[in-house]
C-alpha positions, 0 to 999 in steps of 0.5 A: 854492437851486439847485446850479450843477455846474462844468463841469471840476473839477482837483484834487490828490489830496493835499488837506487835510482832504478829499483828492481821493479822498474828494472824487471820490466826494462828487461822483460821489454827488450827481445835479448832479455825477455827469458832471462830468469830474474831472482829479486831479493827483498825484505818488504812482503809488500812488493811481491805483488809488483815484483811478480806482475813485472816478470820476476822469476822467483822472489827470495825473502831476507834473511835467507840461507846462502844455501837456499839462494845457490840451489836456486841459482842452479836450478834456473842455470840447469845443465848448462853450467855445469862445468862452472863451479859456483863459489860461495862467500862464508855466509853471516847473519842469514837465519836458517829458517829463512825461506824462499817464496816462489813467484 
């Protein structure tokens, strides 16, 4: 079987079972993975350290403006996708002011 990488992964830190950490560090360890940009979301300023010494890409604080997370979306994604039309859900409850917090 052959593994096909994702182009950009976005998870939450905090995670069941696996949190986003752990998981950071399993793709980073296998070939197929290891350049993959990995976006963590998180609310807790005390992870970013964690977040960033397992190869987290960039790390978004919440609340963010669903705004800010799509240009980095298309940011990490490049010319690559541009073809591809990124669709956006109403957002609700992000405040405007949030910021992103480049690893």
């Amino acid at each position: 079987m052959t593994e096909v990488p994702p182009d950009l992964v976005i998870m939450d830190i905090a995670m069941p079972r696996m949190d986003g950490v752990e998981l950071t560090r399993t793709l980073r360890g296998r070939p197929a993975t290891r350049q993959v940009p990995i976006i963590a979301v998180t609310g807790e300023q005390a992870v970013f350290r964690r977040a960033r010494a397992a190869g987290c890409t960039a790390i978004v604080t919440k609340p963010y403006a669903a705004d800010d997370l799509l240009a980095l979306v298309q940011k990490f994604l490049g010319r690559r996708h541009e073809d591809r039309q990124i669709v956006t859900a109403p957002w609700t409850g992000a405040d405007p002011r949030a910021h992103l917090r480049p690893s």
